[in-house]
Backbone atoms as SQL, in Angstrom:
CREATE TABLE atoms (id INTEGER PRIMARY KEY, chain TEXT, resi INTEGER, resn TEXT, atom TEXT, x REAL, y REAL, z REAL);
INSERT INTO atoms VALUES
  (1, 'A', 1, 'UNK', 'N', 79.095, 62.838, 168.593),
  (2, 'A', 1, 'UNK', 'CA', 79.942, 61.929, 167.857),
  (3, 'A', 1, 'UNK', 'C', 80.027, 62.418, 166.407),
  (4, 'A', 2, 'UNK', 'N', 81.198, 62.335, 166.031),
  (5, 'A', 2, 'UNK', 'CA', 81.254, 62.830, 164.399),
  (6, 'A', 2, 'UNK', 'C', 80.825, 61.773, 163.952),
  (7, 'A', 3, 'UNK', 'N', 80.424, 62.042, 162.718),
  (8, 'A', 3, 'UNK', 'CA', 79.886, 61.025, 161.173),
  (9, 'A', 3, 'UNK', 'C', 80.021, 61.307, 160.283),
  (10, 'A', 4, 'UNK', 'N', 81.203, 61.135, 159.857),
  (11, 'A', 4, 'UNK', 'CA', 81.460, 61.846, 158.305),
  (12, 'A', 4, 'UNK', 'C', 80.416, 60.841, 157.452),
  (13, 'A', 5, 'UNK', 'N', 80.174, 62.168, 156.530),
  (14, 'A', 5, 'UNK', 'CA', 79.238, 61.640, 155.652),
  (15, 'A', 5, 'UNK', 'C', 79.795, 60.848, 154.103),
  (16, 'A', 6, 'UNK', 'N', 79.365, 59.998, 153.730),
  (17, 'A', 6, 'UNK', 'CA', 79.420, 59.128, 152.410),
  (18, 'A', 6, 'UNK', 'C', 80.351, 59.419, 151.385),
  (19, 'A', 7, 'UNK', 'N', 79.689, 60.842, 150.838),
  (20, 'A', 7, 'UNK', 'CA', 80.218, 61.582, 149.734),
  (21, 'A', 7, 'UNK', 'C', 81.717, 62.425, 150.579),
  (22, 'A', 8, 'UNK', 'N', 81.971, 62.338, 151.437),
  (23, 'A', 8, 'UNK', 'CA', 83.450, 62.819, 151.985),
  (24, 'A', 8, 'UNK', 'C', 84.325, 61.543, 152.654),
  (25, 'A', 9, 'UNK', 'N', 83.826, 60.507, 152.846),
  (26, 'A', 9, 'UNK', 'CA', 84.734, 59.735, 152.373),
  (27, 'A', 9, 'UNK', 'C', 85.313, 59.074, 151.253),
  (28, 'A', 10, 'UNK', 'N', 84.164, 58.991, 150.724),
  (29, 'A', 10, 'UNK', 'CA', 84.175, 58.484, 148.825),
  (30, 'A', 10, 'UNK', 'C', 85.327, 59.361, 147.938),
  (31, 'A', 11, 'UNK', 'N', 85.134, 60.700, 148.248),
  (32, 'A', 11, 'UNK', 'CA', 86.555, 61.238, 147.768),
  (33, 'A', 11, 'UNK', 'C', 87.708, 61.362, 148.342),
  (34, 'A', 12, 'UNK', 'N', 87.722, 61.002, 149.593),
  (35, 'A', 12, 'UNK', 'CA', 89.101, 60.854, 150.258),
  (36, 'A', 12, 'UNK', 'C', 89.831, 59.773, 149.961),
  (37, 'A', 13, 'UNK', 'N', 88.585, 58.713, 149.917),
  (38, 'A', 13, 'UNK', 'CA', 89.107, 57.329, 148.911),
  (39, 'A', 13, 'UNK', 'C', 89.645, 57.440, 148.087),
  (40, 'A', 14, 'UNK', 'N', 89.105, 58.381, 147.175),
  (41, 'A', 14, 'UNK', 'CA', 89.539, 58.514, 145.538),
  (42, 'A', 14, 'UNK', 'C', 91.141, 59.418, 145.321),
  (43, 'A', 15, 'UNK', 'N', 90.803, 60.194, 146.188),
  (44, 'A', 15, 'UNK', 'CA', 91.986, 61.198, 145.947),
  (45, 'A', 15, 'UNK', 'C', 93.213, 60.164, 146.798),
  (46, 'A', 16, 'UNK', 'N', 93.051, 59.628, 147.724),
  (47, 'A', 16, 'UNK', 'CA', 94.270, 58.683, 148.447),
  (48, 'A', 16, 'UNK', 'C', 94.579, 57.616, 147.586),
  (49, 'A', 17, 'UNK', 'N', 93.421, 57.143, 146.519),
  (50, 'A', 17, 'UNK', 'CA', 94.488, 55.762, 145.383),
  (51, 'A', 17, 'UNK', 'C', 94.987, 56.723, 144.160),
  (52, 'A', 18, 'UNK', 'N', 94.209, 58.142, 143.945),
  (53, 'A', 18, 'UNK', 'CA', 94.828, 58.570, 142.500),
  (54, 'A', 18, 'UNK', 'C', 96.434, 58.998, 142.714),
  (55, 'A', 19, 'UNK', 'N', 96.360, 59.140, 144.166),
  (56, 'A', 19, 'UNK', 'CA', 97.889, 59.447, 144.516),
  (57, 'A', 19, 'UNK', 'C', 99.053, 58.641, 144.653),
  (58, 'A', 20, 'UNK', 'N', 98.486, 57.158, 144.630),
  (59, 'A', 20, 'UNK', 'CA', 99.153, 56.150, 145.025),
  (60, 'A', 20, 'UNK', 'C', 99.858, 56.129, 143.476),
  (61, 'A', 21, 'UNK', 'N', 99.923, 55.568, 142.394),
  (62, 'A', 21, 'UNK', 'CA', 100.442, 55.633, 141.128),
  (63, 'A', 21, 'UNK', 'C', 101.340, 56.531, 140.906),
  (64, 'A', 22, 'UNK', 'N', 101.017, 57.678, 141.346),
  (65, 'A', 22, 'UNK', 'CA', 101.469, 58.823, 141.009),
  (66, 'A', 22, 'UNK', 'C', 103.186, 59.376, 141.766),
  (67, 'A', 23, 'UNK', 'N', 102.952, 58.593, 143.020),
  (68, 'A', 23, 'UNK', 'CA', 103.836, 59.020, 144.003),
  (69, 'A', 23, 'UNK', 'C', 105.120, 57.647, 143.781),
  (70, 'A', 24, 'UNK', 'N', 104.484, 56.452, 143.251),
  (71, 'A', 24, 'UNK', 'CA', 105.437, 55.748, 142.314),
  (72, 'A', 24, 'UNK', 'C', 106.705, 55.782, 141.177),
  (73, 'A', 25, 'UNK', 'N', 105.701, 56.368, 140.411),
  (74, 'A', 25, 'UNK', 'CA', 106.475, 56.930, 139.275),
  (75, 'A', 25, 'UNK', 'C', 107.229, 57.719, 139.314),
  (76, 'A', 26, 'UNK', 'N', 107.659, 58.609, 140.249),
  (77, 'A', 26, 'UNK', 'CA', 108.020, 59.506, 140.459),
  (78, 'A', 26, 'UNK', 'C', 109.057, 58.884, 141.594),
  (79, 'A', 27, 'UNK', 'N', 110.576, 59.131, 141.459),
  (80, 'A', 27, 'UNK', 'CA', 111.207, 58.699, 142.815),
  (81, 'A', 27, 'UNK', 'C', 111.331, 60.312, 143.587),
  (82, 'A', 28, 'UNK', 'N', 111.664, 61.239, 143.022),
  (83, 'A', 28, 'UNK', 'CA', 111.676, 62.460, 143.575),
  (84, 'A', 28, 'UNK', 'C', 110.249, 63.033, 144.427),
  (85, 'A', 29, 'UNK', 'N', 109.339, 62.545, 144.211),
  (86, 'A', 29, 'UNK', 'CA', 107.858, 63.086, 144.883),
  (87, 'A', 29, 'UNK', 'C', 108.295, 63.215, 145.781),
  (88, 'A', 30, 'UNK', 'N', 107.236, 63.787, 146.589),
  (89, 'A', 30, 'UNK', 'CA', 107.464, 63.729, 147.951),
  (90, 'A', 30, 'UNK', 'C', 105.932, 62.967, 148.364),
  (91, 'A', 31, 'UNK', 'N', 105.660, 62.256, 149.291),
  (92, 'A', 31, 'UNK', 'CA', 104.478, 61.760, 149.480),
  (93, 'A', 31, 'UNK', 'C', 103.458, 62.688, 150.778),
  (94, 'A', 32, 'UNK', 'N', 102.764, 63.282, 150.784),
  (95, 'A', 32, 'UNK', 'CA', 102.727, 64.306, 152.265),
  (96, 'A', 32, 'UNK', 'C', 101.509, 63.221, 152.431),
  (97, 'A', 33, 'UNK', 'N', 101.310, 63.302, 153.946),
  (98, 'A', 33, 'UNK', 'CA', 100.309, 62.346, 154.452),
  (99, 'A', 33, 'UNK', 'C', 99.511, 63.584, 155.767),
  (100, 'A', 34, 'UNK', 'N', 98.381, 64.240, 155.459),
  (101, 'A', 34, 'UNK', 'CA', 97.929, 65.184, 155.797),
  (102, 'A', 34, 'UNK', 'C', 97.780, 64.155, 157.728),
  (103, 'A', 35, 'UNK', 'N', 97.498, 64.868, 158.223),
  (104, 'A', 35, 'UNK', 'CA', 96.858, 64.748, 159.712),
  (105, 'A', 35, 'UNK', 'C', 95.510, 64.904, 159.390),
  (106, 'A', 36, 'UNK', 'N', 94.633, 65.489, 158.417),
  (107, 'A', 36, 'UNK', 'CA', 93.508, 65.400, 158.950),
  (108, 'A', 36, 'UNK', 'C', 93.003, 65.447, 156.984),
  (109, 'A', 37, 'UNK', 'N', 91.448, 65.544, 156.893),
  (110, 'A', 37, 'UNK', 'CA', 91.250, 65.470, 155.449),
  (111, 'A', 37, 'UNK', 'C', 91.256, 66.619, 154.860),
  (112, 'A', 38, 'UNK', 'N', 90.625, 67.695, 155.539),
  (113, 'A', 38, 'UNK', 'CA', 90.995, 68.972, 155.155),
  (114, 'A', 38, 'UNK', 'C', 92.657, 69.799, 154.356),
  (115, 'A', 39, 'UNK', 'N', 93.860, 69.003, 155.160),
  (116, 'A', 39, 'UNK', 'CA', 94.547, 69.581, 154.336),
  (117, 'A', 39, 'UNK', 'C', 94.866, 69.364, 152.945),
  (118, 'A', 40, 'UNK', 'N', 94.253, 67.711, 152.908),
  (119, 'A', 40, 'UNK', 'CA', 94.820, 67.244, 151.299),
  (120, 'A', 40, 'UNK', 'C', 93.721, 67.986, 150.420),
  (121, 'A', 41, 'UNK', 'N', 92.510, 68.413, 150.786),
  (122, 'A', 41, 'UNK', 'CA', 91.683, 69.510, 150.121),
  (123, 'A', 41, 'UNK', 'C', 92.211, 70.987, 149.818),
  (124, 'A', 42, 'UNK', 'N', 92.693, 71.170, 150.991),
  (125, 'A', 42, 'UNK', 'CA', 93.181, 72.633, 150.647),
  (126, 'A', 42, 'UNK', 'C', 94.394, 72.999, 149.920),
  (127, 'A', 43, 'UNK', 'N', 95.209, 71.634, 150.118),
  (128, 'A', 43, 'UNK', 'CA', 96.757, 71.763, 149.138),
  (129, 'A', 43, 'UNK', 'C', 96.058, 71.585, 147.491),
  (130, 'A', 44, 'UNK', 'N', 94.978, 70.562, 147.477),
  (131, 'A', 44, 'UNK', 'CA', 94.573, 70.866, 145.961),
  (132, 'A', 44, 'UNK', 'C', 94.112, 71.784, 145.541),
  (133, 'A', 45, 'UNK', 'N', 93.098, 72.487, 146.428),
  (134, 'A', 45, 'UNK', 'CA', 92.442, 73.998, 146.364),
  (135, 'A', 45, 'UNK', 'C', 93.805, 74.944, 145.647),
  (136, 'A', 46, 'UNK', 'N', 94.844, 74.984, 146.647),
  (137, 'A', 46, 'UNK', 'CA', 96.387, 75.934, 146.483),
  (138, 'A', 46, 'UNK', 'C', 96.877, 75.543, 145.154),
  (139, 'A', 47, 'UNK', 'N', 96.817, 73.936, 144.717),
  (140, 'A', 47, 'UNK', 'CA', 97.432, 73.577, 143.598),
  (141, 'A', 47, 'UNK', 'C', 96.743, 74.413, 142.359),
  (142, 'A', 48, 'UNK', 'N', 95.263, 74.284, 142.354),
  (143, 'A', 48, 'UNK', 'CA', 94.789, 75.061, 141.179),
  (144, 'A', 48, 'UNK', 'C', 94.419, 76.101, 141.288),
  (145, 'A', 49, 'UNK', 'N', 94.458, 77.260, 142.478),
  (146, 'A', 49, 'UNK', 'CA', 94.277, 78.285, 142.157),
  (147, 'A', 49, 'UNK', 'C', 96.149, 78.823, 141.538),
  (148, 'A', 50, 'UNK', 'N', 96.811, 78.230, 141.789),
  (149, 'A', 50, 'UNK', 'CA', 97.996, 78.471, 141.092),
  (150, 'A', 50, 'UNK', 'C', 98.563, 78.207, 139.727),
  (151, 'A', 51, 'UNK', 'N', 97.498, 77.033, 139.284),
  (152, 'A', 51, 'UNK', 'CA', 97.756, 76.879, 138.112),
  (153, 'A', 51, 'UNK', 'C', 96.571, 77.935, 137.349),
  (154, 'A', 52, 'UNK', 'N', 95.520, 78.534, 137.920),
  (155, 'A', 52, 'UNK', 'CA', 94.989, 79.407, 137.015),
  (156, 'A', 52, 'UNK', 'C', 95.772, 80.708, 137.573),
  (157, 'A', 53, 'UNK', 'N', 96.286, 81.028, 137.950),
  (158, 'A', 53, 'UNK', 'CA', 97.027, 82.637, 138.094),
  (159, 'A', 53, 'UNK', 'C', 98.239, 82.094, 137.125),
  (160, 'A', 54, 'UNK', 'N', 98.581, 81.451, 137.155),
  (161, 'A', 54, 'UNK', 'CA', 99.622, 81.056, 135.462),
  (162, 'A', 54, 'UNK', 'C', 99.360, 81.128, 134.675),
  (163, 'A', 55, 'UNK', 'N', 97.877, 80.686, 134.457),
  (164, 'A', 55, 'UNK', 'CA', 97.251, 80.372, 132.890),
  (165, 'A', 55, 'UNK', 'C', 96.873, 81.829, 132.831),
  (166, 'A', 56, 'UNK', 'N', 96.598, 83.311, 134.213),
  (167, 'A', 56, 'UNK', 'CA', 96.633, 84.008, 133.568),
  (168, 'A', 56, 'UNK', 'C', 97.155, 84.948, 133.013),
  (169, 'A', 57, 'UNK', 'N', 98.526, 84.833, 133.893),
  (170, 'A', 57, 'UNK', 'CA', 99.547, 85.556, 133.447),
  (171, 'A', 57, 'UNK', 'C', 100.540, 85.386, 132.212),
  (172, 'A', 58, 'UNK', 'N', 100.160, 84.126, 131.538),
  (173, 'A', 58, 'UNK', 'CA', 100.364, 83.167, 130.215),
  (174, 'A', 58, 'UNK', 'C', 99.687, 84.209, 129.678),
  (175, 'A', 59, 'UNK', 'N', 98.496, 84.083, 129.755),
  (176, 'A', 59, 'UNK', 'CA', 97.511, 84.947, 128.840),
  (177, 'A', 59, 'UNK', 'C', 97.819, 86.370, 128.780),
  (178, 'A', 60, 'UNK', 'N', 97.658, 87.095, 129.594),
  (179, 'A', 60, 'UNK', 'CA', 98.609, 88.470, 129.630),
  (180, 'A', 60, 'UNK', 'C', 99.370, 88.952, 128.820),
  (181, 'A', 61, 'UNK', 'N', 100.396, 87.986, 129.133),
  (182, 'A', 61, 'UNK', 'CA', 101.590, 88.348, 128.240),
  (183, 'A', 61, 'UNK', 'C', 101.257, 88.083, 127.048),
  (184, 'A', 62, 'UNK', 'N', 101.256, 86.892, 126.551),
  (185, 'A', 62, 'UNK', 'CA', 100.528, 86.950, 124.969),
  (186, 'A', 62, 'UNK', 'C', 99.842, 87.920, 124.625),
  (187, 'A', 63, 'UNK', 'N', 98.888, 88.461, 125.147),
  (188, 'A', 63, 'UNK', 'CA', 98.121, 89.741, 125.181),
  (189, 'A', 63, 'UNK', 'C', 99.131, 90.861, 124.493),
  (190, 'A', 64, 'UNK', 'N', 99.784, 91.284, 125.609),
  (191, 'A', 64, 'UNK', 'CA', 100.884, 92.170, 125.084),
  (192, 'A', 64, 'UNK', 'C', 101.888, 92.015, 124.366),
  (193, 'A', 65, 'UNK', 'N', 102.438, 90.910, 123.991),
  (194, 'A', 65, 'UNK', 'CA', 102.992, 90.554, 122.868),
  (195, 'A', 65, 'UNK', 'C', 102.593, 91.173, 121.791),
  (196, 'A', 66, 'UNK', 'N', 100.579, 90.708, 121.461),
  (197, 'A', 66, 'UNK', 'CA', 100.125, 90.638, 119.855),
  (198, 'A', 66, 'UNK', 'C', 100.556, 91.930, 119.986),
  (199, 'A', 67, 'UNK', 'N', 100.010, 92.866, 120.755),
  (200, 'A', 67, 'UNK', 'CA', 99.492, 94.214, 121.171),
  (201, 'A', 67, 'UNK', 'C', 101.090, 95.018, 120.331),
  (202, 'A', 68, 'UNK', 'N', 102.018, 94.371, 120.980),
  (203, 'A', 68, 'UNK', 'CA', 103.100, 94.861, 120.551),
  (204, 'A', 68, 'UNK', 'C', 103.073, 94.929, 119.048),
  (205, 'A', 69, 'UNK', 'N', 102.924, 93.175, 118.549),
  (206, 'A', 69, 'UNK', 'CA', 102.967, 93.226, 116.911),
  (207, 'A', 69, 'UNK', 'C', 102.386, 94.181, 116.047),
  (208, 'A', 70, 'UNK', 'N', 101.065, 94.413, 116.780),
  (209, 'A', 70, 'UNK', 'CA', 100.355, 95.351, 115.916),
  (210, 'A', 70, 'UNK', 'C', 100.976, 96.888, 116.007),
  (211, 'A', 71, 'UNK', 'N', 101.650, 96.991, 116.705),
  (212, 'A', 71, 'UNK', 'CA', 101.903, 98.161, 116.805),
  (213, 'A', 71, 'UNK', 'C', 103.468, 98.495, 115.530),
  (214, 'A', 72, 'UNK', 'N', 104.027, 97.363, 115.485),
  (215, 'A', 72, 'UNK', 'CA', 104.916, 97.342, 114.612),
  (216, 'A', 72, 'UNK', 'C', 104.400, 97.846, 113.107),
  (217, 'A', 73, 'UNK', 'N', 105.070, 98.939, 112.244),
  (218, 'A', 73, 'UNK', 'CA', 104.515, 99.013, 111.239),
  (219, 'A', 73, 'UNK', 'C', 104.900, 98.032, 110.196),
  (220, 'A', 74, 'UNK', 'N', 104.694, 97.792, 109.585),
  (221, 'A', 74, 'UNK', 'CA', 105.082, 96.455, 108.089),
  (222, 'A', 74, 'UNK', 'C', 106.190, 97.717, 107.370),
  (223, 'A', 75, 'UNK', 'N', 106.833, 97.223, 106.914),
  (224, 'A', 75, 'UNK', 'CA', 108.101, 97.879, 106.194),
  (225, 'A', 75, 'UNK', 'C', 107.349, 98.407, 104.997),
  (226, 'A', 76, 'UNK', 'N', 107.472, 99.188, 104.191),
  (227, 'A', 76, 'UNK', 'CA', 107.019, 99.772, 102.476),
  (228, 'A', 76, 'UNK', 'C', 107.519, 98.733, 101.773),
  (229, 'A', 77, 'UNK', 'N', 107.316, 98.080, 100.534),
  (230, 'A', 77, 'UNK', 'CA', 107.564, 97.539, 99.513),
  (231, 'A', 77, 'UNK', 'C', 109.247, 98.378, 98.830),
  (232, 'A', 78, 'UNK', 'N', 109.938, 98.119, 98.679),
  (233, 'A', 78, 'UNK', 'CA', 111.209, 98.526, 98.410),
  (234, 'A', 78, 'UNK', 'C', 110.917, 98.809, 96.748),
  (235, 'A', 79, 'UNK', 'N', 111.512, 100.296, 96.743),
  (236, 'A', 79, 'UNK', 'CA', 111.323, 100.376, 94.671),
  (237, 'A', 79, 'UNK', 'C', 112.685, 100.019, 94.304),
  (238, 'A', 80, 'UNK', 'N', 112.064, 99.062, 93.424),
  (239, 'A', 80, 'UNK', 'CA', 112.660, 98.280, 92.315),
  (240, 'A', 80, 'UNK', 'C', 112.432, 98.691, 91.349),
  (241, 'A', 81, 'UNK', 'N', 113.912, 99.193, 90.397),
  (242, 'A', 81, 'UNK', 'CA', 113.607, 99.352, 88.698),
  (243, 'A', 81, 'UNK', 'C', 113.345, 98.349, 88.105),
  (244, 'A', 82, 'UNK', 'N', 112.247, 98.526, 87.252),
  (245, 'A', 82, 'UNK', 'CA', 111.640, 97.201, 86.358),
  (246, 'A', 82, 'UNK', 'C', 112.213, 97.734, 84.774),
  (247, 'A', 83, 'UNK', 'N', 113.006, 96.827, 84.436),
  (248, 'A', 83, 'UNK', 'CA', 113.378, 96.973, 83.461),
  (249, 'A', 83, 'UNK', 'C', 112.864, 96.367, 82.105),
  (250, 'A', 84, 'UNK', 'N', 112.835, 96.964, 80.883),
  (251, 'A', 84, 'UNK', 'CA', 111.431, 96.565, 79.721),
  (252, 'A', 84, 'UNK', 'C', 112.568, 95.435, 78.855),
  (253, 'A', 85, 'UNK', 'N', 112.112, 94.833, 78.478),
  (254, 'A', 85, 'UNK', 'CA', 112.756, 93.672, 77.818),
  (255, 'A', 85, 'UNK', 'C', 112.975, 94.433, 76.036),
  (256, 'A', 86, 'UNK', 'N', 114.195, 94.349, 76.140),
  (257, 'A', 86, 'UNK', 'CA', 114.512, 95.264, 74.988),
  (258, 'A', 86, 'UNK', 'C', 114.408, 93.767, 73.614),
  (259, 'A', 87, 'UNK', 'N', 113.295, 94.687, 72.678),
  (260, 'A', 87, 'UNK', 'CA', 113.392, 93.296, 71.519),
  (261, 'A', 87, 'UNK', 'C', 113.588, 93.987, 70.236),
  (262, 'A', 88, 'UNK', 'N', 114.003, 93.175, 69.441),
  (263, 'A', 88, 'UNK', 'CA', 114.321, 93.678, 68.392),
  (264, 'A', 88, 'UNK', 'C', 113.547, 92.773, 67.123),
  (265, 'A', 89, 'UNK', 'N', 113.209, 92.918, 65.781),
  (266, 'A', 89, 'UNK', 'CA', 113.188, 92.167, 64.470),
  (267, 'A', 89, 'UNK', 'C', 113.959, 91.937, 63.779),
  (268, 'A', 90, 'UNK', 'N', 114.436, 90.543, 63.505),
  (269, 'A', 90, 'UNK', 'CA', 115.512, 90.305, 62.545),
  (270, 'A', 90, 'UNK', 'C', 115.208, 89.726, 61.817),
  (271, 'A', 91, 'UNK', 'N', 115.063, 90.084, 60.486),
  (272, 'A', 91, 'UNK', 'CA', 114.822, 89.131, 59.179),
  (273, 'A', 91, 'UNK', 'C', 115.870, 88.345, 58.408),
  (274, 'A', 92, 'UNK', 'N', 115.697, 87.163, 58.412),
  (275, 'A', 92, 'UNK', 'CA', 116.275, 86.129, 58.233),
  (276, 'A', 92, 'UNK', 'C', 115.833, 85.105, 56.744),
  (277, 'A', 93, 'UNK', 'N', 116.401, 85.457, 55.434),
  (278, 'A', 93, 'UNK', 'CA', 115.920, 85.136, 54.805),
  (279, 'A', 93, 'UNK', 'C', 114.322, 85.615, 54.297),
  (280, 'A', 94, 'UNK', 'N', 112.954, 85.237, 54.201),
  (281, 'A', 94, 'UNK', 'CA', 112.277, 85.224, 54.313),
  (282, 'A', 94, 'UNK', 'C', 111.111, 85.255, 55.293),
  (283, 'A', 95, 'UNK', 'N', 111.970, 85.232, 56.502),
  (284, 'A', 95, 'UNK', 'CA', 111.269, 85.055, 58.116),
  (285, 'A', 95, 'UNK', 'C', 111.692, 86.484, 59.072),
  (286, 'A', 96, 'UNK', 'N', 110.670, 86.913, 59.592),
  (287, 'A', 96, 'UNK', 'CA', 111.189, 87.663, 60.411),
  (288, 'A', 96, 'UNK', 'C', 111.203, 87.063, 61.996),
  (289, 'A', 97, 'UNK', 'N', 112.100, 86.998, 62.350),
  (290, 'A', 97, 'UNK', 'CA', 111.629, 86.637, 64.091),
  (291, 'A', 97, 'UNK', 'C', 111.973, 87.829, 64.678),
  (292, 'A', 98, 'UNK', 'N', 111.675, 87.636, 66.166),
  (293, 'A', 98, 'UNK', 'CA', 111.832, 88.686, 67.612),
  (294, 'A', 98, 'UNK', 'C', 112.743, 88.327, 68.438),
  (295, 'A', 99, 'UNK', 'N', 113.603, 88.898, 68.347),
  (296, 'A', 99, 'UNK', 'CA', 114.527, 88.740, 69.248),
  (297, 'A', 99, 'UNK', 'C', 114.478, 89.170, 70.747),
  (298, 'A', 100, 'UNK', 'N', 114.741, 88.717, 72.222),
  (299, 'A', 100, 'UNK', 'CA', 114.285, 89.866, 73.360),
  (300, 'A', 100, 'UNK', 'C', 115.682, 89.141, 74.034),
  (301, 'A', 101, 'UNK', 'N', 116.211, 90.286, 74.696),
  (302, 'A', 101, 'UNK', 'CA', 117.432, 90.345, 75.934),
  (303, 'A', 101, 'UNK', 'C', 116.553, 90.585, 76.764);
């Protein structure tokens, strides 16, 4: 005689109400109702090994992105004539001031 044990129904429990909310909100869901408990395990198993082969091919690419940046050289500083501020002294009465263009 089978006997499933405690801790495998306790999460079949859990995972069958976290789905209930979920499959609400959503009119497009689809609701799948496994035949046995094993598959709603293994479709979650499938769900996250797919979301980490994303997260690492996310990563990857960023990878080669920076990889790229660095490889970019930074442009030179462009020469610019600096031109000297031409001043002059003009005495004015008793005062001399500085004049600058």
């Amino acid at each position: 005689m089978f006997r499933p044990r405690l801790s495998t129904l306790l999460i079949s429990a859990i995972l069958a109400t976290s789905a209930l909310p979920l499959a609400g909100s959503y009119a497009s869901a689809q609701i799948v109702v496994p035949t046995n408990r094993n598959a709603l395990i293994q479709q979650n198993q499938l769900q996250q090994l797919q979301n980490q082969i994303q997260r690492q091919q996310y990563q990857q690419q960023q990878q080669q992105y920076r990889e790229q940046d660095r490889q970019i050289l930074p442009k030179p500083q462009p020469d610019v004539p600096v031109f000297d501020r031409t001043c002059r002294l003009e005495a004015v009465g008793n005062t001399i001031s500085r004049v600058c263009r």
